[in-house]
C-alpha positions in Angstrom: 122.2 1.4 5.2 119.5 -0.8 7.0 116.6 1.5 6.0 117.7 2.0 2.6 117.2 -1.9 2.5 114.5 -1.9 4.3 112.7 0.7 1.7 113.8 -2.2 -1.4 110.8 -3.7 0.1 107.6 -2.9 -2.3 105.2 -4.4 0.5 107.0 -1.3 3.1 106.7 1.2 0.6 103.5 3.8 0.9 100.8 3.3 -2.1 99.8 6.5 -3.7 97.2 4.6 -6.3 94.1 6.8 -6.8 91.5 6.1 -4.6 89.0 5.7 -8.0 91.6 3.2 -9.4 91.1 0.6 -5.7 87.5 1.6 -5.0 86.1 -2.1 -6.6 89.0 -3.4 -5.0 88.2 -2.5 -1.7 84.9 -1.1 -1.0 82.8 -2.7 -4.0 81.6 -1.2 -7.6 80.3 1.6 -6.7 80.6 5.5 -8.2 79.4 7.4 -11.5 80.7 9.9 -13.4 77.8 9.9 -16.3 74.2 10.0 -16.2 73.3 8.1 -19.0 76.1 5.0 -18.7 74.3 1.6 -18.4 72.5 1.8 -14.5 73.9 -1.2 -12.3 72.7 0.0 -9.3 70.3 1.9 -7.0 69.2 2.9 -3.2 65.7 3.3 -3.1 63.4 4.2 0.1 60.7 1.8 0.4 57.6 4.0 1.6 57.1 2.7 4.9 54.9 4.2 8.1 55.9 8.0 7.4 53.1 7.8 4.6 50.2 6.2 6.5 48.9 9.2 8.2 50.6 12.8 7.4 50.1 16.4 7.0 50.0 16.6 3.3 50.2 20.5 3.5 52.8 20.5 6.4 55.1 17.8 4.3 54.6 20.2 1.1 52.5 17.3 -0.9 50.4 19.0 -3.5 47.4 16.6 -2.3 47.0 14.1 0.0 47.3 10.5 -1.1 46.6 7.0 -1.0 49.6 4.9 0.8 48.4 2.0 -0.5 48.5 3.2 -4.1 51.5 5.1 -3.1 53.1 1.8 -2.3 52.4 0.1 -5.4 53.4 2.7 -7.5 56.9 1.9 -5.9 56.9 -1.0 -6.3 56.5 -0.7 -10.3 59.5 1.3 -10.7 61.7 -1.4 -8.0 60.2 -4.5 -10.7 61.2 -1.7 -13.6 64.8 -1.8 -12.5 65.1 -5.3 -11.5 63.5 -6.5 -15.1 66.2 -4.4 -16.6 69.4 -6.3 -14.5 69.0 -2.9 -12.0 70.5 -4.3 -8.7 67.9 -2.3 -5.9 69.5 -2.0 -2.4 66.9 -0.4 0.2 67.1 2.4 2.5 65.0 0.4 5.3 65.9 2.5 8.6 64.3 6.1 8.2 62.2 8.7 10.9 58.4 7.9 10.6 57.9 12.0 10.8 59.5 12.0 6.8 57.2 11.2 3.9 59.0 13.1 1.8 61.9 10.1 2.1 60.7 8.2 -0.9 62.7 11.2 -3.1 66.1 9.8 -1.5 67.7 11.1 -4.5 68.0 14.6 -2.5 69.5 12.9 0.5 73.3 12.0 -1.6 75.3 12.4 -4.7 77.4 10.4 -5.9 80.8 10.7 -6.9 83.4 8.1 -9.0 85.3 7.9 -5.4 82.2 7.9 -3.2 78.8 9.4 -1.8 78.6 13.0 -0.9 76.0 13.3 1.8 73.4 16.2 1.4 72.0 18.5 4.1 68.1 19.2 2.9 67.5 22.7 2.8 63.9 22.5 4.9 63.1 22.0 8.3 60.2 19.2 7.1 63.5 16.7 5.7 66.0 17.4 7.8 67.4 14.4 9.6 66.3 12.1 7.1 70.2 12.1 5.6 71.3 10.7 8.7 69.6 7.5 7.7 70.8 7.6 4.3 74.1 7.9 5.8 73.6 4.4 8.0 72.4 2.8 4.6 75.6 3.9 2.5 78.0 2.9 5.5 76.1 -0.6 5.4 76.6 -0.9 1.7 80.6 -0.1 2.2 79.9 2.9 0.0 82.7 5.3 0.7 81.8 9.2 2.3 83.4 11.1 0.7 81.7 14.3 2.2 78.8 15.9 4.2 77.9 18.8 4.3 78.1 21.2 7.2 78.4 24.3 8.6 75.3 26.5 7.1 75.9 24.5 3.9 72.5 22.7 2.3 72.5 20.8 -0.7 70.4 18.4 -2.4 71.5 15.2 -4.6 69.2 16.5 -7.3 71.1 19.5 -8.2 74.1 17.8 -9.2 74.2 16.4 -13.1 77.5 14.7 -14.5 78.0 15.6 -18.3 81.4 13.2 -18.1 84.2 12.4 -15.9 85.9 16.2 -16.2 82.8 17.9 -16.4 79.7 18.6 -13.9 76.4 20.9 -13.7 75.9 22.0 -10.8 73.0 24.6 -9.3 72.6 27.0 -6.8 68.9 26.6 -6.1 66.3 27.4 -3.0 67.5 23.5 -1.4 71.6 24.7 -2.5 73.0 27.5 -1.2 76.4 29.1 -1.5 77.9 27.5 1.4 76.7 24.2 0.0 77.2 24.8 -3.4 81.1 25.7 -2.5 81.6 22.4 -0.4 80.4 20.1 -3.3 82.3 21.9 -5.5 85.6 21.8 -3.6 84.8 17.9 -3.6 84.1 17.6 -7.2 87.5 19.4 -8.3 89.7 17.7 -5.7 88.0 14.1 -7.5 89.7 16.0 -10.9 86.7 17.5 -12.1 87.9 20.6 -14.3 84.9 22.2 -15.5 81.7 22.7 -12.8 78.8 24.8 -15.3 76.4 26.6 -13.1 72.8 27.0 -13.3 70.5 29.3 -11.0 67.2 27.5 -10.3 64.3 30.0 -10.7 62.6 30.6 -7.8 59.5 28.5 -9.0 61.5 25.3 -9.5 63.6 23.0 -6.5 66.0 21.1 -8.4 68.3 21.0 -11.5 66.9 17.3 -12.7 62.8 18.5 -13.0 64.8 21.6 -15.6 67.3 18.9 -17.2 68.7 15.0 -18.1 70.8 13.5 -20.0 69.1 11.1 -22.3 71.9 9.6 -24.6 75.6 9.9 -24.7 74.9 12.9 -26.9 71.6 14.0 -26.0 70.3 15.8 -23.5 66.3 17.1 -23.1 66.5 20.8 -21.7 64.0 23.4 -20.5 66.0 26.2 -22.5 63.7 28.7 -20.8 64.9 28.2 -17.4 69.1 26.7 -18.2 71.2 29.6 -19.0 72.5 30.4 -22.3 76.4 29.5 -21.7 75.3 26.3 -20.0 73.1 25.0 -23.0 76.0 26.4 -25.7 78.7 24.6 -23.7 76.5 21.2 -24.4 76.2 21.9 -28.1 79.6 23.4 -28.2 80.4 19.8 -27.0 78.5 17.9 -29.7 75.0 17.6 -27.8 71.9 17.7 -29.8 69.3 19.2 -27.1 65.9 18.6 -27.0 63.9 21.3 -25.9 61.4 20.6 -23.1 57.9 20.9 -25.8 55.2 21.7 -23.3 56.2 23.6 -19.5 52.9 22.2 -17.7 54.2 18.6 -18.3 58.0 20.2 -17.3 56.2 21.4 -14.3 53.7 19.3 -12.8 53.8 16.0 -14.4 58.0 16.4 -14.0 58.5 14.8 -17.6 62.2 15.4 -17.4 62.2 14.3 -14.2 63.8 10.8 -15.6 66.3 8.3 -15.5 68.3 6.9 -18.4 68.6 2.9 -17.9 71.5 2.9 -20.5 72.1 5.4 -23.2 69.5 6.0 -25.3 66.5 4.4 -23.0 64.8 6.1 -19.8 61.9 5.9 -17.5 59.6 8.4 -17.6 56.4 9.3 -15.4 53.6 9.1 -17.7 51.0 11.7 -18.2 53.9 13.4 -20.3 52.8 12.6 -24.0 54.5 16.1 -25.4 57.8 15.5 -23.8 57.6 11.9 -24.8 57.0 12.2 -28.2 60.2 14.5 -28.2 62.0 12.1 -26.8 60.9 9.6 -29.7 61.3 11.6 -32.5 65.1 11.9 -31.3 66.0 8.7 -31.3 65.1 7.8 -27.7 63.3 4.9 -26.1 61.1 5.9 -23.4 59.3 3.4 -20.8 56.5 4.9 -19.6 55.5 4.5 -15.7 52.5 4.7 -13.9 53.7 6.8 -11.1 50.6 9.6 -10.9 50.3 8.7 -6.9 54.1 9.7 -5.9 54.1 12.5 -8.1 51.9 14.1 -5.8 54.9 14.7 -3.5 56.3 16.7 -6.0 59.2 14.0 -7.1 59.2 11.5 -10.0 61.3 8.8 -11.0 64.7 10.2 -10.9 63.5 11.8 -7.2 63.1 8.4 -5.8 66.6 6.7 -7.4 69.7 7.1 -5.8 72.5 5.7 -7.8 74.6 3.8 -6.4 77.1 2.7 -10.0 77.0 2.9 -13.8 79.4 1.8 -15.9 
């Protein structure tokens, strides 16, 4: 009899809310489920001492480069999101042997209940999670995961289309092991649908192949994103734009962007083909002078992690 009164209590009784459903309450506003949502917030890496003097060749650069102009072109894209109502959180503790820690956008993913951290698939990043890690924790950003055992994964292979559905790749920085781990994640958070795509072996990442651009919209390189993954999008309503020109898809990474609400995105420039596309379909582009950190191989959405949309 006494613990049957005790349990009329509500205050004794064990809450089964959904994590996703307390998240604000408790840890702050923080998760995505949607690439294209309006932005609220980002972690950037502010290039610090790692760029001063490197190995471009060692750190897998295409050329060496200037810090200081390195520096600035940073700093465009942090004014970029802060003119837009952006909130930028920094990533300020990181080795000084990582150049490469600009593209934090490979070091997490995140998730509507929390961050999944990545394990970088070469030697030359590895360890530079383990500050990303520190700077989520700081934050009160939820870890959901990290990834272990022989698993490596890399933020930018993971795309939300919506809240039941995801894109994610098995690549030359995603393994199986990896690949399995995020996934197990993603359908435990009620994801229902996970649409892979095999990165050929002369690309790294699913966002310099793919983005979403709109709510329904998304710019594709149909000659490197399987047939059943591009039909599923149309199937779903999406009108896809077709990457126009692969030497801007390539090297200048023009759909290497990030959508600041639907219908509006940042873009490298030096991609006029691509960028016209985007125009002609409806979509405002803001063009970025970011020539000095694209020759580390990453681009806008490379350097953002995101933190919240909504």
């Amino acid at each position: 009899m006494a613990f049957l009164e005790l349990n009329k209590d509500k205050n004794l009784r064990r809450d089964e809310t959904p994590f996703e459903e307390q998240i604000r309450d408790y840890w702050g506003d923080w998760g995505i489920s949607s690439q294209c949502a309006p932005l609220k917030s980002v972690l950037l890496r502010r290039p610090g001492s790692e760029i001063n003097e490197f190995s471009w060749e060692e750190a897998r650069f295409r050329e060496g480069i200037d810090p200081d102009k390195f520096r600035e072109a940073h700093q465009r894209l942090v004014d970029l999101y802060e003119e837009n109502g952006v909130k930028v959180y920094f990533l300020d503790e990181q080795r000084e042997d990582r150049p490469n820690a600009v593209y934090c956008r490979d070091l997490m993913f995140m998730t509507p209940e929390g961050a999944i951290i990545a394990r970088p698939a070469l030697p030359v990043r590895r360890g530079e999670e383990v500050a990303m890690a520190k700077a989520l924790a700081a934050l009160n950003i939820p870890i959901v995961k990290t990834i272990t055992g022989t698993g490596t994964f890399e933020g930018a292979d993971c795309l939300w289309v919506d809240r039941k559905t995801a894109i994610l790749a098995r690549s030359s920085r995603t393994n199986e092991t990896g690949y399995n781990q995020v996934a197990q994640v993603l359908r435990e958070q009620g994801v229902e649908t996970i649409l892979t795509v095999p990165i050929p072996y002369t690309n790294a990442h699913l966002d310099g192949i793919m983005n979403f651009v709109d709510t329904d919209k998304a710019i594709v390189n149909t000659r490197q994103v399987p047939y059943d993954v591009v039909e599923y999008l149309m199937n779903r309503g999406y009108n896809i734009i077709d990457a126009p020109d692969q030497d801007e898809a390539r090297f200048s990474l023009g759909l290497n962007i990030v959508a600041l609400r639907p219908g509006v995105v940042i873009q490298a420039q030096g991609n006029p083909k691509t960028k016209e596309a985007l125009e002609k379909n409806g979509v405002e582009v803001i063009s970025l002078d970011f020539d000095e950190i694209l020759k580390g191989w990453g681009s806008v959405h490379c350097c953002s992690a995101t933190l919240a949309r909504g």
